[in-house]
LUMVEXGU-762205 format. One record per residue (C-alpha): x, y, z; residue in three letters. Coordinates in pm, 1 decimal, padded with zeros to 6 digits, always signed. Layout:
BEGIN
X,Y,Z,Ala
...
// end
This chain:
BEGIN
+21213.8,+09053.3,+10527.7,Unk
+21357.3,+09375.8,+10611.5,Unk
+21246.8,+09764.9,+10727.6,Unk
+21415.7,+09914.3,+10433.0,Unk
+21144.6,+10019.0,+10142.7,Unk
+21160.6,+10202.9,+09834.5,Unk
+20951.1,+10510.0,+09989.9,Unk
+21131.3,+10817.6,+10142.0,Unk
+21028.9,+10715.6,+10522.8,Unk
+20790.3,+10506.5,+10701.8,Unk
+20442.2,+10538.0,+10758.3,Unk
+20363.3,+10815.1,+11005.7,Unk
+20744.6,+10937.6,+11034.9,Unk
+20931.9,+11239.9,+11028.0,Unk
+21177.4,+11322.8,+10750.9,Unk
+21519.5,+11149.8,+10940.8,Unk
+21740.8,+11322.3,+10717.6,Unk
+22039.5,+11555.6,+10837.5,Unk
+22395.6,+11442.3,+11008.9,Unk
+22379.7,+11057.2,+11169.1,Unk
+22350.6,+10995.1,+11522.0,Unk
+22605.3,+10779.9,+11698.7,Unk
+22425.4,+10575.0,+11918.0,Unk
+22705.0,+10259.7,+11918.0,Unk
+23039.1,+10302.4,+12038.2,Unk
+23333.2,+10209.4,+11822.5,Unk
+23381.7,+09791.7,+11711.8,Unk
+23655.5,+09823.9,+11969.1,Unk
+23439.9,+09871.4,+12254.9,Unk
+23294.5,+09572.3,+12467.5,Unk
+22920.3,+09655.5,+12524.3,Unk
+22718.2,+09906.7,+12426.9,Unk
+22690.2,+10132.1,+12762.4,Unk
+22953.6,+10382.9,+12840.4,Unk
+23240.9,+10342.5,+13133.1,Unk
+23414.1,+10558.0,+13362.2,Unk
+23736.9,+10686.7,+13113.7,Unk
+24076.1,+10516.7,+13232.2,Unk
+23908.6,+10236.6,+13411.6,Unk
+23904.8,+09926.4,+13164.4,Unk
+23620.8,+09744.6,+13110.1,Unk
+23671.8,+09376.0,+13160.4,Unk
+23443.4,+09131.4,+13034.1,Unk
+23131.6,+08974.0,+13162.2,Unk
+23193.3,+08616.3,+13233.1,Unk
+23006.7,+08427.2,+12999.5,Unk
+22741.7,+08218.7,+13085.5,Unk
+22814.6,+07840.1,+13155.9,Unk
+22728.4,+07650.1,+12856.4,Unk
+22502.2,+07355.1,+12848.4,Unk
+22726.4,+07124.3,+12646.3,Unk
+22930.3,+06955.6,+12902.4,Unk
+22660.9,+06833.6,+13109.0,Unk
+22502.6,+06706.9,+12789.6,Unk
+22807.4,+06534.6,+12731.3,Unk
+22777.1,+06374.5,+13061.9,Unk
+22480.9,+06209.8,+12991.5,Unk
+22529.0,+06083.6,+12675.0,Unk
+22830.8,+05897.7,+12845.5,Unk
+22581.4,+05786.6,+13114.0,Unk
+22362.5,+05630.1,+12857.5,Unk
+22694.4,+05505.5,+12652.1,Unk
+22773.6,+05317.5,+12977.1,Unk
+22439.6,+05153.4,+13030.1,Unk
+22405.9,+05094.2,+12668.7,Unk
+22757.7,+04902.8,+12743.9,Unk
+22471.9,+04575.3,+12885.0,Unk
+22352.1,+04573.6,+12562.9,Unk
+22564.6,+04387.2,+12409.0,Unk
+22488.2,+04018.3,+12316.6,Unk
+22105.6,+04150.3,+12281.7,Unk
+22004.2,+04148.7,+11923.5,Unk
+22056.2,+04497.0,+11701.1,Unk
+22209.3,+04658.7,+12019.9,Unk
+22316.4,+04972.3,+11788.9,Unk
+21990.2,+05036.3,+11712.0,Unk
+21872.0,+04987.2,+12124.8,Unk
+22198.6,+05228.4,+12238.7,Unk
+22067.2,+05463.4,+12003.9,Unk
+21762.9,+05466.5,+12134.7,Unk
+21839.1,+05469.6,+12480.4,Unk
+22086.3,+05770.8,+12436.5,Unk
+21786.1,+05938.0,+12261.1,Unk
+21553.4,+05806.3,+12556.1,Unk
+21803.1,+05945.9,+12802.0,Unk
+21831.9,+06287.1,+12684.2,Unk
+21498.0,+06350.8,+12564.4,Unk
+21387.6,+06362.9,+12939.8,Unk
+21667.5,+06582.5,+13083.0,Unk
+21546.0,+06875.8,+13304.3,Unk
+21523.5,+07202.0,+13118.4,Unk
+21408.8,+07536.2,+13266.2,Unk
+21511.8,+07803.5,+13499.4,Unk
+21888.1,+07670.8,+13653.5,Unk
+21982.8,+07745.5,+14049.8,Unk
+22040.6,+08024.4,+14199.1,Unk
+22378.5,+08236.8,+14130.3,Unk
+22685.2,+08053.4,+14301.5,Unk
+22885.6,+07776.4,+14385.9,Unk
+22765.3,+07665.0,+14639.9,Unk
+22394.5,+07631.9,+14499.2,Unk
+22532.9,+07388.2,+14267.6,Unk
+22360.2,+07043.4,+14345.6,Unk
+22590.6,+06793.7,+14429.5,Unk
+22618.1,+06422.3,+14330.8,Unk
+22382.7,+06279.1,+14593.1,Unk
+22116.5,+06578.8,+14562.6,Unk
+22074.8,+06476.8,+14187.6,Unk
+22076.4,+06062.9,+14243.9,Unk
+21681.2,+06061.5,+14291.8,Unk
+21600.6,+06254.8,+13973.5,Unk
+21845.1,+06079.0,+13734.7,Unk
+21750.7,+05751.4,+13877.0,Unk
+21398.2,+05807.1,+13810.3,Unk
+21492.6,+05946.1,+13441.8,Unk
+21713.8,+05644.3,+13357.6,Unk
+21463.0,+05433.5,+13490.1,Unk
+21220.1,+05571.6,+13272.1,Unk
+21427.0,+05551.5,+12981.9,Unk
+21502.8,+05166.1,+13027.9,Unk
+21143.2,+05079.3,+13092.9,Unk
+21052.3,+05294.5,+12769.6,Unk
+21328.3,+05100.6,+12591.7,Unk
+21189.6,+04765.8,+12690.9,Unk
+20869.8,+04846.5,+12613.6,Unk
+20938.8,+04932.3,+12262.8,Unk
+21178.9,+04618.2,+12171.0,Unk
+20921.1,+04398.8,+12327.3,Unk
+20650.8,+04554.9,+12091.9,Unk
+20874.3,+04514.7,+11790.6,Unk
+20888.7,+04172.1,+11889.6,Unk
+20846.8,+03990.6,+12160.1,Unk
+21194.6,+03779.9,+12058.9,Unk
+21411.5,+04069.7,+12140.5,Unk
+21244.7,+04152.9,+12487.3,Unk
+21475.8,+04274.3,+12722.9,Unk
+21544.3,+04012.8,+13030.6,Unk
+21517.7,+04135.8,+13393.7,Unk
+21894.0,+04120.5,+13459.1,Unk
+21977.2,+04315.2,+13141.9,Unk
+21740.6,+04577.4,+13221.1,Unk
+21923.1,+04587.1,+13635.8,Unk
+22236.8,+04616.3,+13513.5,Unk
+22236.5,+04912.5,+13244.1,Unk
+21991.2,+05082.7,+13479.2,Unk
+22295.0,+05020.3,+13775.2,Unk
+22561.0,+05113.9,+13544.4,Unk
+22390.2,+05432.3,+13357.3,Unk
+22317.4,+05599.0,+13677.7,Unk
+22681.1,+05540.7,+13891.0,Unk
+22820.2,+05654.4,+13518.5,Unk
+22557.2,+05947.4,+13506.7,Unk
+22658.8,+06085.7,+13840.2,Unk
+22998.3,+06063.5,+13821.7,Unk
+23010.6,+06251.9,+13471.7,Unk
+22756.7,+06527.5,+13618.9,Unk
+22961.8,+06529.1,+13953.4,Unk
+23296.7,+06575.5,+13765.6,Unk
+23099.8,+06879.1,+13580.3,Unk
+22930.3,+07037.0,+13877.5,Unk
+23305.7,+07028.0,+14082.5,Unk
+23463.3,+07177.3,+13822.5,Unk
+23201.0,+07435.6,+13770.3,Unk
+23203.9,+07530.8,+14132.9,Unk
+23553.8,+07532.2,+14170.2,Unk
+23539.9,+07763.5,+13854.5,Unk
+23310.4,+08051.5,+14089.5,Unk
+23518.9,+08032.5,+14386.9,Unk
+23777.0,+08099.5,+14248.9,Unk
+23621.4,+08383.5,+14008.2,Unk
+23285.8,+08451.7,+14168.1,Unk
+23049.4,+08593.2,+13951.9,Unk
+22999.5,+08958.9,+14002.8,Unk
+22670.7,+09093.3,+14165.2,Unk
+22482.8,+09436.5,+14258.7,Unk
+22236.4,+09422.3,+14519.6,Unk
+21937.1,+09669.4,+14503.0,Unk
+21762.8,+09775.9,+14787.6,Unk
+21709.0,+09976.8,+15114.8,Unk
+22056.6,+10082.8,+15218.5,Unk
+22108.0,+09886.8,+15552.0,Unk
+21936.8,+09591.3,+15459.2,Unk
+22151.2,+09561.5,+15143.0,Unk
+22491.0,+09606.0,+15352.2,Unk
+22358.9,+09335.4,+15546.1,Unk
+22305.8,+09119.6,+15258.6,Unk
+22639.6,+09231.0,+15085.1,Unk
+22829.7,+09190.4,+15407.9,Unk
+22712.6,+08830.0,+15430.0,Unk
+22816.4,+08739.2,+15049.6,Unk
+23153.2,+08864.1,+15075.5,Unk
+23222.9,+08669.8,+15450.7,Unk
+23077.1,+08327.4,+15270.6,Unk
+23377.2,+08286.8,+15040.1,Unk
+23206.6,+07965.8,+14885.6,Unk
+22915.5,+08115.3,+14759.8,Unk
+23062.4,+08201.5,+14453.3,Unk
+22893.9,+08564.7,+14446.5,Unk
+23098.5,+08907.5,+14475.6,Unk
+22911.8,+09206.2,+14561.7,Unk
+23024.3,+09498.0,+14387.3,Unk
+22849.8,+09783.2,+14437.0,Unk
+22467.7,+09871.5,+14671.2,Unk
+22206.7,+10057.0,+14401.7,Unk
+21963.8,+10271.2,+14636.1,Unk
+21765.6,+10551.5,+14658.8,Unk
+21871.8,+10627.5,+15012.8,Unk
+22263.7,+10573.6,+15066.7,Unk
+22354.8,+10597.7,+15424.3,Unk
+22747.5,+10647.2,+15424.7,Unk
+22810.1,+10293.3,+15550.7,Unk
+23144.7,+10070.8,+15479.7,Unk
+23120.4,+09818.7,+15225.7,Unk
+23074.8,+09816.0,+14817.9,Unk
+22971.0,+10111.7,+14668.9,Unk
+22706.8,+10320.1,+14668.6,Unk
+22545.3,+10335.2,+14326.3,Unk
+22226.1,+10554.8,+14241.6,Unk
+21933.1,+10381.2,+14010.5,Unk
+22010.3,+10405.9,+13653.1,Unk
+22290.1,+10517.1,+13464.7,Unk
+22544.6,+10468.8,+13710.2,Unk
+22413.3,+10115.0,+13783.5,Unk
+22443.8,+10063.6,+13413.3,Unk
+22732.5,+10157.4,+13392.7,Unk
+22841.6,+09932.3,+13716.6,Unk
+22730.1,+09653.9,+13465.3,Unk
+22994.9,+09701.2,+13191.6,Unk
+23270.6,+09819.3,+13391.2,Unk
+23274.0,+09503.9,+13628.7,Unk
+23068.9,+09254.6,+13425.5,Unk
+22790.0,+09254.1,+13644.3,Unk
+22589.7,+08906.1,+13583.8,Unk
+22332.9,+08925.0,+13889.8,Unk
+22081.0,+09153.7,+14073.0,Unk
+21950.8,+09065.3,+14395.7,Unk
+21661.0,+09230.7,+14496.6,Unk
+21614.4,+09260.5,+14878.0,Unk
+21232.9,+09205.7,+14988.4,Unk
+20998.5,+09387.5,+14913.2,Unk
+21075.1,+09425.5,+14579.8,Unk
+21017.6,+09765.2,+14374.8,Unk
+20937.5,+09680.4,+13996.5,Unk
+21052.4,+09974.8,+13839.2,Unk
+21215.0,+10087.3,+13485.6,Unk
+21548.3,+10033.1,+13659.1,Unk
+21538.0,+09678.4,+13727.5,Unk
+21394.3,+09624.6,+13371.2,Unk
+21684.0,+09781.4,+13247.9,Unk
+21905.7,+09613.2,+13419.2,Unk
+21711.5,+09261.3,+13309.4,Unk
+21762.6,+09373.3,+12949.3,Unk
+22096.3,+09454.6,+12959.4,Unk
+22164.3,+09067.2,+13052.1,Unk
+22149.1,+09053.0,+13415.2,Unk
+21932.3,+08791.0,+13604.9,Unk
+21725.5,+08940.8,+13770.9,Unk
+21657.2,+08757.0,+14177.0,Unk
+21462.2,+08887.2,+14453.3,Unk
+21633.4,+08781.5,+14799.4,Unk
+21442.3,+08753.5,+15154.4,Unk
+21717.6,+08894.6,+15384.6,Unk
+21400.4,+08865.4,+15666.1,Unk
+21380.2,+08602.9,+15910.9,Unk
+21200.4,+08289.7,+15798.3,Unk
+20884.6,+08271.6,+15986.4,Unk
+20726.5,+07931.3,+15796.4,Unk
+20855.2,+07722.7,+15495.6,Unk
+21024.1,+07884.6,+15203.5,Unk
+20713.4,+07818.2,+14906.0,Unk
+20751.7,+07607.8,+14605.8,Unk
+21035.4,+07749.4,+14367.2,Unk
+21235.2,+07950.4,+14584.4,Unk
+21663.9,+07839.4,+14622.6,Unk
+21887.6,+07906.5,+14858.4,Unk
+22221.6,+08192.8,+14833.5,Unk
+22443.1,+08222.6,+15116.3,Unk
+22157.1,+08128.2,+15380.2,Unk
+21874.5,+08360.8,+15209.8,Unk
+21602.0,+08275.4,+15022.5,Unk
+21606.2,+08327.3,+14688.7,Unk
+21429.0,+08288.9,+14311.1,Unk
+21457.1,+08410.5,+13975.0,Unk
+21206.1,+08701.1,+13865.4,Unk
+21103.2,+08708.7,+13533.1,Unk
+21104.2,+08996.7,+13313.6,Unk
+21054.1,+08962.7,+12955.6,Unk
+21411.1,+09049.5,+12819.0,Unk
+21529.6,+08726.5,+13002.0,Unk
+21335.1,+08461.6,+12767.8,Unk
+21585.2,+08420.1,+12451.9,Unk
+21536.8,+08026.4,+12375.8,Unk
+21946.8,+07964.7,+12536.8,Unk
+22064.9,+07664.0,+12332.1,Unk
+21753.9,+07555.8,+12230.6,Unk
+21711.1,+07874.3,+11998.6,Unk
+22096.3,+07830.1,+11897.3,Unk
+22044.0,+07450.8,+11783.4,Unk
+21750.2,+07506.2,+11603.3,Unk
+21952.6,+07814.8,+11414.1,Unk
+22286.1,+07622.7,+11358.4,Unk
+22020.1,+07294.9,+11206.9,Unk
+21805.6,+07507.4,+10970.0,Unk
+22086.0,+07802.6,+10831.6,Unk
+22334.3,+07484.3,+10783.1,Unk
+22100.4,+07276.8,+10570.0,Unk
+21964.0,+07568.6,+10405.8,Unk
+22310.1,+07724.6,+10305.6,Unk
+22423.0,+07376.2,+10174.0,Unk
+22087.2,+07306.1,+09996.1,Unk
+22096.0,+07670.6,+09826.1,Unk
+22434.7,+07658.2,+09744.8,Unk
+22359.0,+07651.6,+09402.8,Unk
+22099.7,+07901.1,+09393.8,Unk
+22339.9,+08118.1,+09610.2,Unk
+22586.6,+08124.1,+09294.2,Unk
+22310.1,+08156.0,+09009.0,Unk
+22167.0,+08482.1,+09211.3,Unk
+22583.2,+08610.9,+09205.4,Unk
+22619.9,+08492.4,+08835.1,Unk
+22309.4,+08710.1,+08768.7,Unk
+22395.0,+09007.9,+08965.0,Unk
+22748.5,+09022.2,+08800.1,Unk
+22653.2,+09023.8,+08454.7,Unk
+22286.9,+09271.9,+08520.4,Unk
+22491.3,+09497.5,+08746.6,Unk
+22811.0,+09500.2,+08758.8,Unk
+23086.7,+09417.6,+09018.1,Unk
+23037.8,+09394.2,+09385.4,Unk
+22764.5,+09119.8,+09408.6,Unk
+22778.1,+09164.6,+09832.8,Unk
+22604.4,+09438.1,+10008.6,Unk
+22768.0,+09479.7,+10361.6,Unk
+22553.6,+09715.5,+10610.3,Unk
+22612.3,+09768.9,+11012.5,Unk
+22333.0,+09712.4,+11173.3,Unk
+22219.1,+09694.0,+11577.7,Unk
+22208.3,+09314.2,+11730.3,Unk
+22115.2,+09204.8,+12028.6,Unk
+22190.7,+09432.2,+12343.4,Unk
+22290.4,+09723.6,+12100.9,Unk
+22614.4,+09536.7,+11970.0,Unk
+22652.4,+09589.8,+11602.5,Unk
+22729.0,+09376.6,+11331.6,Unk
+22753.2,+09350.4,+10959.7,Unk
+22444.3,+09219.0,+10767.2,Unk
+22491.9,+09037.6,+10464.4,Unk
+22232.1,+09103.4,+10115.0,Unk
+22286.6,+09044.0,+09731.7,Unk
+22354.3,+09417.6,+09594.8,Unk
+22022.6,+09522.5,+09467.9,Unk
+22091.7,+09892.9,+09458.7,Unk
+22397.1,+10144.7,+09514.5,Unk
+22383.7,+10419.4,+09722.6,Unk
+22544.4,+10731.8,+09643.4,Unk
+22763.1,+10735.4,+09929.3,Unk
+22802.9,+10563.4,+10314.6,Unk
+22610.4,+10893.9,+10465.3,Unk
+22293.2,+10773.2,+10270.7,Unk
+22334.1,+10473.2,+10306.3,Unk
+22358.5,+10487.8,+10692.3,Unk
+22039.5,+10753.1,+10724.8,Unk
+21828.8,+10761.9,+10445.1,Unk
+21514.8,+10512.9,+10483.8,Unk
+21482.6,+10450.3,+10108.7,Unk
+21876.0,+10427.9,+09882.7,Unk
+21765.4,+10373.5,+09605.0,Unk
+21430.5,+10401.5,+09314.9,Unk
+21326.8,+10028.6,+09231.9,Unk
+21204.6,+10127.0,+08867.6,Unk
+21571.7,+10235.7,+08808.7,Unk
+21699.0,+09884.0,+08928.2,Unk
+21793.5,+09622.4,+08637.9,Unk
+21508.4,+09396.8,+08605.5,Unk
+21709.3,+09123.4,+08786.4,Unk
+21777.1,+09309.9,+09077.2,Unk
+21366.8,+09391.9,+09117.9,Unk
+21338.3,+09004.6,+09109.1,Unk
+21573.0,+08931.4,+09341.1,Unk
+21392.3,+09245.6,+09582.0,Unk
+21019.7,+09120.2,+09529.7,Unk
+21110.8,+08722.1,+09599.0,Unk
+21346.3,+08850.6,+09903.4,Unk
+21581.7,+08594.7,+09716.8,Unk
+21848.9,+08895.7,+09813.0,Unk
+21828.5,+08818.2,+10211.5,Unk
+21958.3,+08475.3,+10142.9,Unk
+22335.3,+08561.4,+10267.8,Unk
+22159.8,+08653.3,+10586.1,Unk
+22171.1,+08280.5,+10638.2,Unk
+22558.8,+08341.4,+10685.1,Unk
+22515.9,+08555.1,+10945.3,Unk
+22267.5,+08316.3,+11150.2,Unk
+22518.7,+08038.5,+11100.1,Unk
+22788.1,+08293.3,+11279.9,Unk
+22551.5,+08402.4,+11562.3,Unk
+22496.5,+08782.2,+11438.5,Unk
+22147.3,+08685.8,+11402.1,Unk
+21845.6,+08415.2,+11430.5,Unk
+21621.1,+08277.1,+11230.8,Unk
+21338.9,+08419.9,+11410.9,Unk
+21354.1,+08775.3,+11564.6,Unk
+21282.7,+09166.9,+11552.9,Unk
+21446.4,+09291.4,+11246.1,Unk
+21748.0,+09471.0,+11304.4,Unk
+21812.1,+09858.0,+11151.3,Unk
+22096.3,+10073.6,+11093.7,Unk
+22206.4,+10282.0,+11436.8,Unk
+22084.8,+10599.6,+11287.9,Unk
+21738.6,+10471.7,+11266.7,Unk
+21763.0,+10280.7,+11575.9,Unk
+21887.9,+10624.7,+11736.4,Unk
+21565.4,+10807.1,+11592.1,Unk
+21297.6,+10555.7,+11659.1,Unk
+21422.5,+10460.0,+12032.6,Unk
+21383.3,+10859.1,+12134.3,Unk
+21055.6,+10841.3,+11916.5,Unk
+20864.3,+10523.8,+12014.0,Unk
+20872.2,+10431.1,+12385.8,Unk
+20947.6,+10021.4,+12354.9,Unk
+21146.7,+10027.7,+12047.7,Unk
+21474.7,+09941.1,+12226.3,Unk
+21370.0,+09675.5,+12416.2,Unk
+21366.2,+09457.4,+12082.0,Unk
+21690.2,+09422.5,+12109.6,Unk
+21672.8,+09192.4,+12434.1,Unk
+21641.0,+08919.2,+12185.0,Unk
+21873.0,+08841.6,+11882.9,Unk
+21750.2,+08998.6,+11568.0,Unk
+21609.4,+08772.0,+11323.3,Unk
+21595.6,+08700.6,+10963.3,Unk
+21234.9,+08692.8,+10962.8,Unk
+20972.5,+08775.6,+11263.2,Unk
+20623.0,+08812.5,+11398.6,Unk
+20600.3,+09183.0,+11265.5,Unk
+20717.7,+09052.5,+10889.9,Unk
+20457.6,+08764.8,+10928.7,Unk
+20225.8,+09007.9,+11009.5,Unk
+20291.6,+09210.0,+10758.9,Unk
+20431.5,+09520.9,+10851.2,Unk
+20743.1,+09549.6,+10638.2,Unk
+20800.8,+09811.8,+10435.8,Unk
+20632.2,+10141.8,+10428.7,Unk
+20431.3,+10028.6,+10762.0,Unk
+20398.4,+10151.9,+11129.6,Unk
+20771.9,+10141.8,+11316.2,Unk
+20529.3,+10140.6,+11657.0,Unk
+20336.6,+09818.9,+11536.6,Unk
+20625.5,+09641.6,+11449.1,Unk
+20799.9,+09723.7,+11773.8,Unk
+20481.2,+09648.5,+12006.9,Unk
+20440.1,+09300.8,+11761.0,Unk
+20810.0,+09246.2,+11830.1,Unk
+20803.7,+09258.2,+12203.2,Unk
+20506.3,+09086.5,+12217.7,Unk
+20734.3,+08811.3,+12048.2,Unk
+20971.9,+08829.9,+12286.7,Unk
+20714.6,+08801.3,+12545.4,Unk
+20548.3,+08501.4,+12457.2,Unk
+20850.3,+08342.6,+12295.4,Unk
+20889.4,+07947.7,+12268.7,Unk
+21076.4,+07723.2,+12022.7,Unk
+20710.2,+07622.6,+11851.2,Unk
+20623.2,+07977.2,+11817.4,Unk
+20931.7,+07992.7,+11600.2,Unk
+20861.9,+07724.5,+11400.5,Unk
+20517.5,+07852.0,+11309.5,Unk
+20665.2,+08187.7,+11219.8,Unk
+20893.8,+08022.3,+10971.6,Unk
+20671.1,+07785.2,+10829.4,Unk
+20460.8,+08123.9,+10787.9,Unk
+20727.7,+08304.3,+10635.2,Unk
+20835.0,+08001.0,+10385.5,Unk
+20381.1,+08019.8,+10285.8,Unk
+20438.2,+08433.5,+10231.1,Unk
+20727.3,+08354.7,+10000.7,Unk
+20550.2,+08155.3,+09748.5,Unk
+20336.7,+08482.6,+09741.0,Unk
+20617.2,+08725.3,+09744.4,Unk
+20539.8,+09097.5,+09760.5,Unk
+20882.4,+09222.4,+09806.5,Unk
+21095.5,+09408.4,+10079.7,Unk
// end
């Protein structure tokens, strides 16, 4: 599952040899894109996790379940109302950036009502077809609908406040790209509307027209570097909107992207569009902005726990092994390039020993596989040596599913080399991913693997990840190495 081989470079490449290029800055730094020297850079706010409004709901449905009792098995119907309950929560694109776009308690009554309703009909339903003894009665049914949605909104409520409360008093900051005057005018208007929750800090355009208010900042570089330097979370795109390389690059770096209409409204705003500080607004999609959220996270966190726990013993055996074929030093820690250009360090069983860090940093192949002990060739052709990978998907350096990450000298060479090869790293690397399934590990094309992995990113969904892992789990009962 990985890009190194045991060839001197990959198909169609250039000898990479000669003095690394630094394309990372130092573990010390905060993000990968250079700031203004003496002007710390502080860091993004992170994004608000999904957890405590999770939490609300399961207390919601803890509430309800609360007229339950004096049913028959009413563990076994709370449990399946909680499950009910948060099997049909919303999921998708959020509101716009701000507090005050934050729905309030009576904005979400209708939609929770409707959920818990369907939850408790879809809970009577299925005791009454279990049998018809432990039907649910009319006023049971009333009551833990009444009490599951006052409990509901008052969790969610408490959430939302505290959120919002959160952004006014730390708004989240913003740059707003667009024609010059128009985008004072739409800056101007964020920064007098003190609830919105959104600080403009700085006006990218082509055009600048010497005018008071943030600054001026020309497309790329400099707006990059605006990013870092003031943990920049939102774009807003005055009408019409210019798709161009910088806005994607801004979208990759982590920014949501939203086009605003600062023009008057002359009919109904359509289907999907929010309001921010009186403007119409909605999200634009770009294809960095699709990483799977929590969804991806769970499904990592599930599959690398059981699997580290169930492999624990083969973990050891493939350590016992390597200690007595080869020596000490059964670990083989590597940097390599993560998601948004952050580094980490990747985790293998020691199959081979470079002669020195220099090689092992730039030279595509370290080491001959026929001069490998016999268990270390094993371990290479079943890829039984990525298994400590699994370590770093538990910790969050990587996923399950994802472009493969390299070593910053490669990733250095290949980005100037293959237009598209950086924008794999809008997504989380992965321990396996449509390229590998594909085949193109090893000596194989670096610009099929990068077109296959941002055609992964793309397209991505939480099913498409399954399939690539059930696909990877078939490949390994074949195993032709890595």
């Amino acid at each position: 599952m990985t890009a190194e081989s045991t060839v001197p470079s990959p198909a169609g490449q250039p000898d990479l040899g000669g003095s690394p290029v630094s394309v990372l800055p130092p573990r010390t730094s905060p993000a990968p894109l250079p700031f203004p020297a003496g002007r710390p850079a502080p860091p993004a706010p992170p994004a608000p996790s999904p957890l405590p409004l999770l939490l609300a709901d399961t207390v919601g449905a803890l509430t309800g379940a609360l007229a339950l009792v004096g049913v028959s098995r009413p563990p076994l119907f709370a449990a399946l109302l909680v499950a009910f309950s948060l099997l049909l929560r919303p999921s998708g694109g959020g509101p716009a950036p701000g507090a005050g776009q934050l729905p309030g308690v009576l904005d979400e009554l209708p939609a929770l009502s409707a959920r818990t309703a369907v939850a408790w009909l879809a809970l009577a339903a299925l005791a009454a077809a279990y049998d018809p003894r432990h039907a649910l009665a009319a006023p049971v049914l009333l009551l833990g609908f009444a009490a599951q949605t006052a409990a509901g909104c008052a969790a969610r409520g408490a959430v939302r406040h505290r959120r919002r409360r959160a952004l006014r008093a730390r708004p989240r900051a913003a740059l707003v790209v667009g024609p010059a005057a128009t985008a004072r005018q739409v800056a101007a208007a964020l920064l007098r509307d003190r609830t919105c929750g959104v600080r403009p800090v700085g006006i990218v355009t082509d055009a600048p027209d010497g005018g008071e208010g943030p600054p001026v900042l020309p497309p790329g570089d400099e707006a990059l570097r605006a990013v870092v330097r003031d943990g920049v979370r939102d774009v807003l795109v005055v009408r019409p909107v210019r798709q161009g390389p910088s806005l994607r690059a801004l979208a990759e770096s982590g920014c949501a992207v939203w086009e605003l209409d600062a023009e008057p409204p002359g009919a109904p705003a359509p289907h999907g569009w929010q309001r921010l500080a009186g403007f119409r607004c909605r999200r634009l999609s770009y294809g960095g902005t699709r990483t799977g959220g929590a969804r991806k996270r769970a499904l990592d966190l599930t599959v690398s726990g059981a699997l580290l726990l169930l492999a624990g013993p083969l973990l050891l055996a493939c350590a016992a092994g390597l200690r007595v074929s080869a020596g000490p030093g059964v670990l083989f820690r590597q940097e390599r390039v993560g998601r948004h250009g952050r580094p980490f360090t990747l985790l293998k069983f020691r199959t081979h020993r470079p002669a020195d860090a220099h090689e092992a940093a730039t030279r595509w192949s370290v080491a001959d596989e026929q001069r490998m002990p016999r268990f270390c060739r094993f371990l290479r052709r079943t890829s039984l040596d990525e298994l400590p990978q699994l370590w770093n998907v538990f910790r969050g350096d990587m996923s399950l599913v994802g472009p493969r990450p390299e070593r910053p000298y490669f990733v250095a060479q290949f980005s100037q080399s293959h237009p598209g090869y950086a924008a794999r790293h809008r997504m989380p690397v992965g321990l396996t991913g449509l390229a590998q399934v594909k085949g193109l590990r090893g000596d194989t094309s670096i610009e099929d693997r990068a077109r296959h992995d941002n055609a992964y990113i793309d397209d991505w969904s939480l099913w498409r990840d399954v399939c690539i892992l059930l696909r990877t789990a078939v490949a390994l009962v074949r195993p032709t190495g890595s």
